[in-house]
C-alpha positions in Angstrom: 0.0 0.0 0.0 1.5 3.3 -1.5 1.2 6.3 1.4 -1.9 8.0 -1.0 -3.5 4.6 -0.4 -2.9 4.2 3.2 -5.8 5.5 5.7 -6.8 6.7 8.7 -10.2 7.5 10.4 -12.5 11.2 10.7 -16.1 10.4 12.2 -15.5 6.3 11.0 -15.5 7.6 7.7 -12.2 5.6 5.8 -10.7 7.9 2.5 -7.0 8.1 1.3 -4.3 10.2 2.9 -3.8 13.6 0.9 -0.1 15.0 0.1 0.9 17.6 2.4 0.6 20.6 -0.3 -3.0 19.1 -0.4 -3.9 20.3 2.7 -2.3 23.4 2.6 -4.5 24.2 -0.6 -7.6 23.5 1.3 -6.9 25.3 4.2 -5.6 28.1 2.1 -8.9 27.7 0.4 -11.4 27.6 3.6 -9.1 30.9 5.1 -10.1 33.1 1.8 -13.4 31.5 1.9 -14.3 32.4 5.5 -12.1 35.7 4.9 -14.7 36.9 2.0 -17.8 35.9 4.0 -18.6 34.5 7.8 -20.2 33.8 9.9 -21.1 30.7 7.7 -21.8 26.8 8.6 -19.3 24.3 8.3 -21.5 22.5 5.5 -21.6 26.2 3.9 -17.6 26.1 3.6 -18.3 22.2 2.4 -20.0 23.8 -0.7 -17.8 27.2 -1.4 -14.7 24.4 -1.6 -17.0 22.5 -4.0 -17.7 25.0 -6.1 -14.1 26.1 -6.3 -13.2 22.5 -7.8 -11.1 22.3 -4.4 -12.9 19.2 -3.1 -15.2 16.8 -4.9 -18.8 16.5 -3.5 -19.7 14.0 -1.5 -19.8 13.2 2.1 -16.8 11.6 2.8 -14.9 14.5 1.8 -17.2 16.7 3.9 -16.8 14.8 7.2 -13.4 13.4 6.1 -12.2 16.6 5.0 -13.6 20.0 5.8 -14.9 19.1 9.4 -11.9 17.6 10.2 -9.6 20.4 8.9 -11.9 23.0 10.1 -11.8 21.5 13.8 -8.0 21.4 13.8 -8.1 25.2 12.1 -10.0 26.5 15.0 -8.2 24.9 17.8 -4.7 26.0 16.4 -6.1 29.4 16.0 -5.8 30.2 12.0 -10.1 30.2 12.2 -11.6 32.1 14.4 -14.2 30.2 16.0 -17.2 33.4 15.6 -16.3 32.5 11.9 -18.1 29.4 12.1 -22.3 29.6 13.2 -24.3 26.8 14.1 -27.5 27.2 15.4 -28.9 23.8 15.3 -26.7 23.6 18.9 -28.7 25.8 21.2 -27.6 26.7 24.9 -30.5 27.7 26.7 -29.7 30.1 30.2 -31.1 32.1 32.1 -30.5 36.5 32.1 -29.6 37.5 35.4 -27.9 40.8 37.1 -26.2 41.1 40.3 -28.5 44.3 41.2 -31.0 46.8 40.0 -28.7 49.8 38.5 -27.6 46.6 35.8 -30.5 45.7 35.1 -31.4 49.0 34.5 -28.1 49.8 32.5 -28.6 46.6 30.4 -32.3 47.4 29.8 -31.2 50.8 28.3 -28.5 49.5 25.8 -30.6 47.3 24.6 -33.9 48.9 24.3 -35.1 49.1 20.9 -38.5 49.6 19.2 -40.3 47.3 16.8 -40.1 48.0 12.8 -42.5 45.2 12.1 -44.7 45.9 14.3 -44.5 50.0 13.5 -45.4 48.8 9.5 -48.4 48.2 7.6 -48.0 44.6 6.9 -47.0 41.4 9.0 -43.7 39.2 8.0 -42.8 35.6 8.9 -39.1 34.1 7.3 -39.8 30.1 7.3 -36.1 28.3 7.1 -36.1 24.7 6.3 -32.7 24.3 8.0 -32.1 25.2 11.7 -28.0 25.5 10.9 -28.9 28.4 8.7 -31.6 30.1 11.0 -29.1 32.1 13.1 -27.6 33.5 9.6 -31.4 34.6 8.3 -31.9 35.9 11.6 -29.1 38.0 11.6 -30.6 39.7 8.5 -34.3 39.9 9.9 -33.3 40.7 12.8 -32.8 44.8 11.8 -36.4 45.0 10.4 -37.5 42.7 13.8 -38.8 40.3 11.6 -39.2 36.7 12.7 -37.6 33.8 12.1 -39.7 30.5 11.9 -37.5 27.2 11.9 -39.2 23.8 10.2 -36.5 21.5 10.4 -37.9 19.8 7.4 -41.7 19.5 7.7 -43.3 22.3 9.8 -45.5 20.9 13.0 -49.0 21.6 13.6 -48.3 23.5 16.4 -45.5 25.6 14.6 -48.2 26.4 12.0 -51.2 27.1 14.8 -48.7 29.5 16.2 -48.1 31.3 12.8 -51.6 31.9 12.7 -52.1 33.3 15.9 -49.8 35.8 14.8 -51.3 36.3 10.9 -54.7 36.6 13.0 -53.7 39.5 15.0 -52.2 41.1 12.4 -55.4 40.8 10.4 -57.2 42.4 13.0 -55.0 45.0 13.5 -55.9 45.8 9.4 -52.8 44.4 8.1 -51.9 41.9 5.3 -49.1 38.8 6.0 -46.6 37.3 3.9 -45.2 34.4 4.7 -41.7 33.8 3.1 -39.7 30.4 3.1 -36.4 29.2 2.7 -35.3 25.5 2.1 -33.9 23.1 0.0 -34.9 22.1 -3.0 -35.4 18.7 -3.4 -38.7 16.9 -2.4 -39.2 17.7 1.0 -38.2 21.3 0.5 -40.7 22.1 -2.5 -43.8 20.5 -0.1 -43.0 22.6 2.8 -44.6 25.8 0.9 -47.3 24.0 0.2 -48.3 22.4 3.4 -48.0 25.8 4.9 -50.6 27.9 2.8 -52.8 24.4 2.6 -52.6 24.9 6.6 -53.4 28.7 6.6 -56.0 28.5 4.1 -57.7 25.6 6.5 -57.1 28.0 9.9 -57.9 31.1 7.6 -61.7 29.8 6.5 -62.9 28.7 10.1 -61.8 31.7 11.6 -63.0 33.8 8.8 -59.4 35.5 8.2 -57.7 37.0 5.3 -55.2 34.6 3.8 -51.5 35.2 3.9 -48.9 35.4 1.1 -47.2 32.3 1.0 -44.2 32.6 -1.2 -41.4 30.0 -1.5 -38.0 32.5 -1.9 -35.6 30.0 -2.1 -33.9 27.9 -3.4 -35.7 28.4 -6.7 -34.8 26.9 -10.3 -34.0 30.4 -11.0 -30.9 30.8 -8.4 -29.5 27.4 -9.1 -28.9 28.4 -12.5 -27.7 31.7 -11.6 -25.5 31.1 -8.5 -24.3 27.5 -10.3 -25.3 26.0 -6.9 -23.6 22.3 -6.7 -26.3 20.0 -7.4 -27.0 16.4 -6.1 -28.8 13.1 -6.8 -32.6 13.2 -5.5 -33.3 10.5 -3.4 -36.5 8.8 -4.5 -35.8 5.7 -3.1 -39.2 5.0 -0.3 -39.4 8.6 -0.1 -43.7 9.4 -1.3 -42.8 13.3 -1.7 -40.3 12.5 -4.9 -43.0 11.2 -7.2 -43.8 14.7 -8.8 -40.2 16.2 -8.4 -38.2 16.3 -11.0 -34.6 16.6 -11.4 -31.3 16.4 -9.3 -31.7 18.1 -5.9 -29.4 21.3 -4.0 -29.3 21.8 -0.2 -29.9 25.9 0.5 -26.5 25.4 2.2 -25.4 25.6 -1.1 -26.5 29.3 -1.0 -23.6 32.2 -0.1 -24.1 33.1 3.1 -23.9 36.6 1.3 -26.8 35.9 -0.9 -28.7 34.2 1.4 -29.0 37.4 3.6 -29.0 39.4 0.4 -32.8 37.6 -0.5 -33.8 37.9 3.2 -33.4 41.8 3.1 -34.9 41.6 -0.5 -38.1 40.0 0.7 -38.5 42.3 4.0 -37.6 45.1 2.5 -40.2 45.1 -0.6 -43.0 45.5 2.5 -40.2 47.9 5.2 -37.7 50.0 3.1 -34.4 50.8 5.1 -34.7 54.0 5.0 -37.5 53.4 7.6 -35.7 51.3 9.6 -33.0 53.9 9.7 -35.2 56.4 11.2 -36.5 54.3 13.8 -33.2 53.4 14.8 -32.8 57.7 15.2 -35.6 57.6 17.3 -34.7 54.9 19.5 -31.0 56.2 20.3 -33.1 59.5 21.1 -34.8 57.4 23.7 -32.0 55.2 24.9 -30.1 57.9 26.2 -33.2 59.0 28.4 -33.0 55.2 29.7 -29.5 55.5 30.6 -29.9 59.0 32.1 -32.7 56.8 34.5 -29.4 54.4 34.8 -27.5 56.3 36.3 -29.9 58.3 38.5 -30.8 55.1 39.4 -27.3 54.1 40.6 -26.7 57.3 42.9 -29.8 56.4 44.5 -28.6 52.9 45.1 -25.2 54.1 47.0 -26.1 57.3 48.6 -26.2 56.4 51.9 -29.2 55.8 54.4 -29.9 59.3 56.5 -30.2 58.2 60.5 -33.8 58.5 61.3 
């Protein structure tokens, strides 16, 4: 056995030992990738090396490969860790301060005041993949738009709660559109579906006007234009392939830059920046008030207690 033929193991995946100069062209490769756009998921990177003709596409080369490199790149320090997101791995604490003047102080730089809820229509972003959700949320995030994560097919509870939501806003005299994001493969091009088949369904009972439902990506459209890395569709015992057609591309494929790119495209056809941007005037008007009440708050904390 030559040493290109010899082995070792990365998550029990088996492939052939690369040359040296190999694995400096990746890493070389996943630095000017994460240097031209992060944060982005570790699959992301998978498919900007991809795309480059760096790697081939397929999974051992992904767990073989990129995770492995990207591990040892972050623990050695030539990644930055904030350069790779992953929000499918939520910690869950809770927000507490050692006394009232931080609360206060905290309160105050973060205060901020609702764009969404300040405009005439009502906004949901649907993402297919929970990895992705924290980089579509930090695009909705400036219009405070929310971010609904499926994972895959959307529960009847998720979908209840999205009407709640499209009800209010109906009664408050305003229109909703809900936009989603997902693969597209077989899965992915139901899940737009099922969700205005479900609001129509709450919609009529509870005599409500209907949403927008509009599926934003991936579309036919971008594959074509981005030249996303495609796949094999699996069709194999899966019922939602029998009116697909064609190969199949994970919205992972997607730039992180693009993919925020249609997020803001989508919000902002219904909240235009320049809206946001005076809001945002506004509330730094009114945080300063808040830490004014800070502060007053924290003389009145340590100013000493008068003998009665």
């Amino acid at each position: 056995m030559t040493a290109r033929q010899s082995a070792y193991r990365a998550c029990s995946i088996k492939r052939p030992r690369r040359f040296r100069e190999d694995i400096v062209a990746i890493k070389k490769a996943i630095k000017e990738v994460l240097a031209d756009d992060h944060p982005q998921t570790v699959r992301q990177v998978f498919y900007r090396l991809v795309a480059r003709g760096v790697i081939e596409k397929t999974e051992q080369q992904y767990q073989g490969t990129v995770i492995r490199l990207l591990t040892d790149m972050r623990l050695s320090g030539a990644v930055p860790f904030d350069h790779i997101i992953d929000s499918s791995r939520i910690t869950h604490e809770t927000q507490t301060f050692d006394n009232l003047v931080d609360a206060a102080e905290e309160t105050a730089s973060f205060y901020r005041r609702s764009a969404l809820r300040e405009s005439d229509v009502y906004i949901e972003i649907w993402c297919e993949k929970e990895a992705l959700a924290g980089i579509i949320y930090d695009a909705a995030s400036y219009y405070d738009v929310p971010v609904v994560v499926s994972k895959g097919m959307p529960s009847l509870t998720q979908l209840h709660t999205s009407f709640v939501n499209i009800y209010r806003a109906a009664e408050a005299g305003k229109e909703s559109y809900l936009y989603q994001f997902g693969d597209h493969d077989p899965t992915g091009a139901l899940i737009p579906q099922v969700i205005e088949d479900r609001m129509r369904w709450f919609c009529e009972r509870a005599d409500c006007q209907m949403p927008t439902v509009e599926r934003y990506a991936i579309t036919e459209e971008q594959i074509e234009e981005f030249g996303l890395p495609t796949r094999p569709t699996k069709r194999a015992g899966n019922s939602h392939a029998k009116n697909f057609k064609g190969r199949s591309v994970e919205l992972d494929a997607l730039p992180s830059t693009e993919l925020r790119r249609l997020v803001i495209n989508c919000i902002e056809m219904h909240i235009p920046s320049a809206t946001v941007e005076t809001l945002r005037a506004a509330e730094e008007s009114e945080r300063e008030i808040l830490q004014k009440l800070a502060r007053r708050a924290a003389k009145e904390v340590s100013r000493p207690e008068r003998a009665p």
